[in-house]
C-alpha atoms as one frame of an Amber mdcrd trajectory, in Angstrom:
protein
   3.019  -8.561  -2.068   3.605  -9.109  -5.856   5.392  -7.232  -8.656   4.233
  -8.462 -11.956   4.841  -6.953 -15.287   2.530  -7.119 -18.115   3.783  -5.367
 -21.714   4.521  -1.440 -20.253   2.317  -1.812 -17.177   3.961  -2.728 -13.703
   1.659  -3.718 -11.566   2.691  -3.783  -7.516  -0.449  -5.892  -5.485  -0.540
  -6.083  -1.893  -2.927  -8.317   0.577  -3.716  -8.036   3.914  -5.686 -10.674
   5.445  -6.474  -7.908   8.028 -10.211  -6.691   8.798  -9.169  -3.046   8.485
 -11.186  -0.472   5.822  -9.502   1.512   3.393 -10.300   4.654   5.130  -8.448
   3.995   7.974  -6.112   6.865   9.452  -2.375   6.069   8.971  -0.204   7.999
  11.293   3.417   8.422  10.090   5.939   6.666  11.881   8.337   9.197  14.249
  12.134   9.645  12.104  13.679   7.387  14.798  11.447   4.617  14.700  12.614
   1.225  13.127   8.867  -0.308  11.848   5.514   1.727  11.456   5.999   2.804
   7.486   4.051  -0.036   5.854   1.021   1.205   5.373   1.894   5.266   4.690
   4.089   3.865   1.891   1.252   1.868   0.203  -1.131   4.996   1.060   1.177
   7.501  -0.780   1.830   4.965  -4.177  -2.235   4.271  -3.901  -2.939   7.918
  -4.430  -0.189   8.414  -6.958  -0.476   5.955  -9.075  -4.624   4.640  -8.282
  -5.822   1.727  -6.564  -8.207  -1.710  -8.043 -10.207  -3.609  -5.304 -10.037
  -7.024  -5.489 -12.648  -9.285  -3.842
């Protein structure tokens, strides 16, 4: 993960050296649970705020 700022644009990136798609189903973690939010969190800010593939 990196947080870079360029002029008025932040921009968050995030790698996964993972063979996973993008359209894969994230279940949400149960309220008790101490792990399992990593990948809801970057799901919900994708489709906020948009999403570049990178090669």
């Amino acid at each position: 993960m990196s947080l870079t700022l360029d002029g008025s644009v932040i921009r968050l990136s995030v790698r996964d050296s993972g063979d996973r798609q993008l359209d894969v189903d994230v279940r949400e973690a149960c309220p008790e649970a101490c792990s399992g939010r990593g990948l809801h969190l970057v799901r919900e800010i994708a489709d906020d705020m948009g999403v570049a593939q990178k090669s």
